[in-house]
C-alpha positions in Angstrom: 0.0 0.0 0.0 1.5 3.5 -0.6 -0.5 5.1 1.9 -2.1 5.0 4.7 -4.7 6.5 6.9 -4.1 9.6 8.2 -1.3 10.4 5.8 -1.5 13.9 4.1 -1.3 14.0 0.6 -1.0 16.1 -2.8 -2.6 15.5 -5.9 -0.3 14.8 -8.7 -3.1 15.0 -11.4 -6.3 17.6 -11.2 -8.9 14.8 -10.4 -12.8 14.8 -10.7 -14.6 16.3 -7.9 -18.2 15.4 -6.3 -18.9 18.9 -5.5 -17.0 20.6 -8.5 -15.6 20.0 -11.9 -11.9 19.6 -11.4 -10.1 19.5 -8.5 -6.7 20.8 -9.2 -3.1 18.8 -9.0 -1.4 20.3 -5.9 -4.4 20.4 -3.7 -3.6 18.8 -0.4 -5.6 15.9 1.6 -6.0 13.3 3.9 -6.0 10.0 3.5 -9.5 8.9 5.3 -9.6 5.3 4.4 -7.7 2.9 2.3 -8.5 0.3 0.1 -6.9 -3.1 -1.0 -10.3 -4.9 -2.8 -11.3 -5.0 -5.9 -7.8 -2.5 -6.4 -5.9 -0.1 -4.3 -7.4 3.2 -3.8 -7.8 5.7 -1.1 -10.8 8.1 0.3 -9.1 11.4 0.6 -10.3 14.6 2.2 -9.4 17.8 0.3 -9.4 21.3 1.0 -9.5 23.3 -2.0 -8.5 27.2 -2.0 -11.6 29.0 -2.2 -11.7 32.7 -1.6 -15.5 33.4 -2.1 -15.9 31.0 1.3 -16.1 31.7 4.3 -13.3 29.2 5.6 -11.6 29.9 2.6 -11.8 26.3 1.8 -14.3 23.9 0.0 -14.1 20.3 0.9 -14.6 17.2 -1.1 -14.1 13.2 -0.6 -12.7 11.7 -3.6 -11.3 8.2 -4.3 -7.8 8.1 -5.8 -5.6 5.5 -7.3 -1.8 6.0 -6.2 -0.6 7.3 -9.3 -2.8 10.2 -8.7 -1.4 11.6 -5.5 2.5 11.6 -3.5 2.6 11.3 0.3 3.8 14.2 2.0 6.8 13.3 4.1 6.3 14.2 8.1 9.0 15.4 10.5 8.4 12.5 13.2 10.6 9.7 13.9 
């Protein structure tokens, strides 16, 4: 598996969205489940710039594959 729950992430590729179009490659997520059956894939939580909101963010769940996203390296042991 490349990732696994919890791990932030960034989309390599813009990606269809649920709520929107496209969401764009270098939007940042969480991995919120992952997937082994039928093939690997991962529920992701992303937070997508938005300045007309009021968090400044819209959300979205999407499903990626792992050529779609990298993990983002973290600074604990």
């Amino acid at each position: 598996m490349k990732a696994r729950e919890w791990d932030s992430v960034v989309l390599t590729v813009d990606v269809p969205g649920a709520f929107r179009d496209n969401i764009p490659k270098g939007t940042t997520g969480v991995v919120i489940e992952a997937y082994e059956q039928p093939t690997e894939g991962y529920a992701v939580d992303v937070s997508i710039p938005d300045e007309s909101s009021l968090s400044g963010f819209q959300y979205d769940n999407v499903i990626l594959y792992p050529d779609q996203f990298d993990v983002v390296p973290t600074d604990s042991p």
